[in-house]
C-alpha positions in Angstrom: -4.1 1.3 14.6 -2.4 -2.2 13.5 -0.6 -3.7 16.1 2.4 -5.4 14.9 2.3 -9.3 15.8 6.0 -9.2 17.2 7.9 -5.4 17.7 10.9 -4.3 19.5 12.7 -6.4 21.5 10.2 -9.5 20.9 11.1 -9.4 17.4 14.9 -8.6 17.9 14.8 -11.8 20.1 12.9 -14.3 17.3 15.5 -12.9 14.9 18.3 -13.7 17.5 16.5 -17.8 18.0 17.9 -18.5 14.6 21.0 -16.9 15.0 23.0 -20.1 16.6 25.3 -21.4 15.0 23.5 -24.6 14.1 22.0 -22.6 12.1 24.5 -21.2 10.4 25.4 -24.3 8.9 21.3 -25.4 8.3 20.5 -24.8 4.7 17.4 -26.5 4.7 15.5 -23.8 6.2 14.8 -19.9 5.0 13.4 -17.6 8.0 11.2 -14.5 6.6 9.8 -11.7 8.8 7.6 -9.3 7.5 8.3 -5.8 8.6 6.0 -3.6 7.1 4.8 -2.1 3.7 7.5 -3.8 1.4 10.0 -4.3 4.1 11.4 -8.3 4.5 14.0 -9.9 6.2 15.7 -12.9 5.5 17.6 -15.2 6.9 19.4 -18.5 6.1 23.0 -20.7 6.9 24.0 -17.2 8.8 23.3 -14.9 5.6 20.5 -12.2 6.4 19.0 -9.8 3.5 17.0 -6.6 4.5 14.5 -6.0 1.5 13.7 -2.3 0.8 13.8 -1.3 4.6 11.1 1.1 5.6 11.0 1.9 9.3 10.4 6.1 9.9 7.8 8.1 10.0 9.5 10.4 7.1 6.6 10.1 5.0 3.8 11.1 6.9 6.0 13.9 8.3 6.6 15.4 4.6 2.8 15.2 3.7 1.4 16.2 6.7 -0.9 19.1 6.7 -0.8 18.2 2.7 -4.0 17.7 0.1 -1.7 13.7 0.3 -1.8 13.4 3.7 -0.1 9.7 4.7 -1.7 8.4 7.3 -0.4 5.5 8.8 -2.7 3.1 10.2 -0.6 0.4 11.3 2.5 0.8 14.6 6.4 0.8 13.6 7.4 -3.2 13.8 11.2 -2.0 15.1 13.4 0.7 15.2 16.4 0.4 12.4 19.2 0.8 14.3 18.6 -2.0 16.3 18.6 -4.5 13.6 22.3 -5.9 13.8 23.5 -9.2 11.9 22.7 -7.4 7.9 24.6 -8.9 5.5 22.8 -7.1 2.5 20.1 -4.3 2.0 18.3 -4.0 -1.1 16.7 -1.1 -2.9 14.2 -1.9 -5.7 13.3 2.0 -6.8 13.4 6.0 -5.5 10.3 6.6 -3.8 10.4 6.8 -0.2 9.3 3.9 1.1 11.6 2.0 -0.5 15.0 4.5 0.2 14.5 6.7 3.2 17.3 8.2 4.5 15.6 7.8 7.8 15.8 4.3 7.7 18.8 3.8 6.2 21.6 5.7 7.2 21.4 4.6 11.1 20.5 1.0 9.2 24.2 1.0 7.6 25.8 2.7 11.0 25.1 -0.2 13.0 25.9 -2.5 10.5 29.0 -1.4 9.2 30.0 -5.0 6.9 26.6 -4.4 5.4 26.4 -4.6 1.4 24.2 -2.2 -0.6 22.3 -3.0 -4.4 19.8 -0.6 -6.3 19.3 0.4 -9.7 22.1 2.5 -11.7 19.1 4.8 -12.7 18.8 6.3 -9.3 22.8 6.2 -8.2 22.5 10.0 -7.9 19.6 9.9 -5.6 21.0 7.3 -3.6 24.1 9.6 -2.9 22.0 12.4 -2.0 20.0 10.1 0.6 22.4 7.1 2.0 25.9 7.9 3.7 27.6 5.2 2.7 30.9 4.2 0.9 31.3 3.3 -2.6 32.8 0.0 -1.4 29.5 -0.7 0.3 27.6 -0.8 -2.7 26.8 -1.8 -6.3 24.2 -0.6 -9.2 22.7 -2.5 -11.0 20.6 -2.6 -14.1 17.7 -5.4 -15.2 19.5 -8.3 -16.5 22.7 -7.8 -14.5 24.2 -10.2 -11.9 26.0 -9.6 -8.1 27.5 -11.3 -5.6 27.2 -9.5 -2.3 28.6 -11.1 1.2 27.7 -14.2 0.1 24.7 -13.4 -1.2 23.5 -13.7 -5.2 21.0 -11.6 -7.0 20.1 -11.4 -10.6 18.1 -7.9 -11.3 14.7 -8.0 -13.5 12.9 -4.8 -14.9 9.7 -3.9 -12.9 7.0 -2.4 -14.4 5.9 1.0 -12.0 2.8 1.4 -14.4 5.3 1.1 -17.6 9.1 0.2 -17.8 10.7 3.4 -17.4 14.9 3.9 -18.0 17.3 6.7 -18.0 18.3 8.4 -20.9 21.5 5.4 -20.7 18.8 3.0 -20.6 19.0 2.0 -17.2 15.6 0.7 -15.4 14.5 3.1 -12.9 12.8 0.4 -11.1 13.7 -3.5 -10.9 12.8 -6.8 -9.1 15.0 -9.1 -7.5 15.4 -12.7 -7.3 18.0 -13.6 -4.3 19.7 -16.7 -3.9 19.9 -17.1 -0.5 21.6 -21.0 0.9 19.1 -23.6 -1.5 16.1 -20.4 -1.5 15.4 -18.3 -4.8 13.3 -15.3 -3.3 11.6 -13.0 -5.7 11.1 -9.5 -4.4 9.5 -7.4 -6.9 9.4 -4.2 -5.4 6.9 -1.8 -6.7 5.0 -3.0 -10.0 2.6 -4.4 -12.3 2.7 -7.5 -15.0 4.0 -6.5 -18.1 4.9 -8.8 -21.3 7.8 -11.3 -20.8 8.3 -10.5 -16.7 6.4 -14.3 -16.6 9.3 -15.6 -18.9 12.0 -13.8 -17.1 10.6 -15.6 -13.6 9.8 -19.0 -14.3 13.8 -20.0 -15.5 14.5 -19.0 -12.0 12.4 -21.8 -10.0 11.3 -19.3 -7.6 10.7 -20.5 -4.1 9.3 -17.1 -2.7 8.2 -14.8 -4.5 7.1 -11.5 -2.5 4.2 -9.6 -4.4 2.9 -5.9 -4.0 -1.2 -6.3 -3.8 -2.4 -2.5 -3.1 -3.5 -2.3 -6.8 -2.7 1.0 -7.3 -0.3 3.6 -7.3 1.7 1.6 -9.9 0.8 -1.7 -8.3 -0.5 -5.4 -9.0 -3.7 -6.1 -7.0 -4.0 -9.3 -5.0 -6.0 -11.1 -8.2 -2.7 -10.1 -10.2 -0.3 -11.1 -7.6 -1.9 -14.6 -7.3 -2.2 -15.1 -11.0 1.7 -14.0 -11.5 3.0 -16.8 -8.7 1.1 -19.5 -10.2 2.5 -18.5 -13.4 5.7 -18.6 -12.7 5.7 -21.6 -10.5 6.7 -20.4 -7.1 6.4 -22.4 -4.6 4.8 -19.8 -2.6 3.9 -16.0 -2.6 3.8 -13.5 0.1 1.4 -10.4 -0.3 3.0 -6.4 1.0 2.4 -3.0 0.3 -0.6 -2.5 2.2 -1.6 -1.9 5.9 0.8 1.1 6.0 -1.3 4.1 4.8 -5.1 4.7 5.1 -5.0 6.0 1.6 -3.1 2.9 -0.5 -3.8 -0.4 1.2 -5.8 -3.4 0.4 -7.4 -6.1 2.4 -5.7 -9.9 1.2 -9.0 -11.6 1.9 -10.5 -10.2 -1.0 -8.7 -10.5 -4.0 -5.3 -12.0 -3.2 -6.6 -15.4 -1.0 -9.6 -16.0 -3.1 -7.6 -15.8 -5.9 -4.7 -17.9 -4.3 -7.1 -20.7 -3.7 -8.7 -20.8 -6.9 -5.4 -21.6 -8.6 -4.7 -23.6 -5.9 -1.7 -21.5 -5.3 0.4 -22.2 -2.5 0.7 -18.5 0.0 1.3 -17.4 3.4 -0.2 -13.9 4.7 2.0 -13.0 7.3 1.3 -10.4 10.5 3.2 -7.5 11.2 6.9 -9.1 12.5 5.4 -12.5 12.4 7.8 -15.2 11.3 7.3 -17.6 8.3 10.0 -20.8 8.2 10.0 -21.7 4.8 11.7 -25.9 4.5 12.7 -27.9 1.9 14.3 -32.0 2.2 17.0 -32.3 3.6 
């Protein structure tokens, strides 16, 4: 079993270091924790996102005793209703790990101000899942803008194997790039490279981008990941969906960092809760 880097109330108190109100006005400096599988938060100048929040146990409870089982090999970082201070919570796609109920609803009960964004394809599914008022949230489709408590986000089509939409022609699954303070953070979600995502990236200057390296299941591997950073010229890339499940992970040491160097591509792997502060000039 993974244990986590920081968890609990260790993590809950790094989150709370940068959390003054110095800080608040510091736009110099983005704060990222990784929290498990695709699960990031960021913070900067007093603005916090919550990428695709994971935190149960929901899937290896609903495939246990399964021909799927999901095993999890690595310990919960922290328990979702303890995380206070969410300005935004994003949702890239419907599978579980990136909207459980589980982790959501006592997400958006302790932070009632908390903003909500995911694709218009899955608004039904959402409803079904996430207790939450239509004032708290906004669909969006790839190519669509939103402003959410001070936060910006421009929507991009991902790729879960192909480009899938709705019979209205709504992606089904999408990407993210966040302007957060001075930061432009990529979070692709689920997904692989398809023709013109490069194009669609590189106009946005991307500072972080935040790449799936698993390699299967519908996603890039860490060779793939590496290659679509330097493309687009971020300034550095991040490597998730793995250490979760025994059955769909993938070591970064063997594709992604080789990779990363060869290109001489600037990245950071980061530990389970372990904090990376990302600076530009002042």
């Amino acid at each position: 079993m993974i244990e986590p880097f920081q968890s609990d109330q260790t993590l809950l108190g790094d989150i709370e270091s940068v959390a003054s109100a110095s800080s608040r006005l510091d736009t110099s400096r983005l704060h990222i924790w990784w929290l498990g599988q695709s699960t990031f938060l960021c913070k900067c100048q007093g603005l916090t996102i919550l990428f695709d929040p994971y935190l149960s146990d929901a899937l290896t409870e609903k495939y246990k005793n399964t021909a799927k089982p999901h095993v999890r090999i690595s310990r919960r970082v922290v328990d979702p209703g303890a995380l206070a201070g969410i300005d935004v919570v994003t949702c890239t796609h419907a599978h579980t790990d990136h909207l459980d109920a589980q982790t959501l609803n006592p997400l958006f009960a302790e932070n009632p101000h908390a903003k909500f964004i995911y694709p218009r394809a899955i608004d039904a599914t959402v409803r079904e899942r996430v207790n939450l008022l239509p004032a708290r949230s906004i669909a969006v489709n790839a190519g669509e803008s939103a402003s959410l408590n001070g936060v910006s986000f421009y929507a991009i089509a991902s790729a879960h194997d192909t480009l899938e939409t709705d019979s209205d022609g709504n992606h089904t699954c999408l990407g993210y790039v966040a302007r957060l303070a001075r930061f432009r953070i990529y979070h692709s979600g689920d997904g692989v490279v398809y023709p013109g995502l490069v194009d669609a990236l590189r106009a946005h200057q991307i500072d972080v981008a935040i790449l799936p390296i698993n390699g299967k299941v519908g996603n890039m591997n860490g060779a793939d990941a590496a290659r679509l950073a330097h493309d687009i010229g971020a300034k550095c890339v991040i490597p998730c969906h793995y250490d979760l499940f025994a059955f769909n992970t993938a070591d970064a040491r063997e594709l992604f960092i080789p990779e990363c160097q060869r290109l001489k591509q600037p990245y950071r792997v980061l530990r389970l809760g372990e904090r990376l502060t990302v600076e530009v000039p002042s």
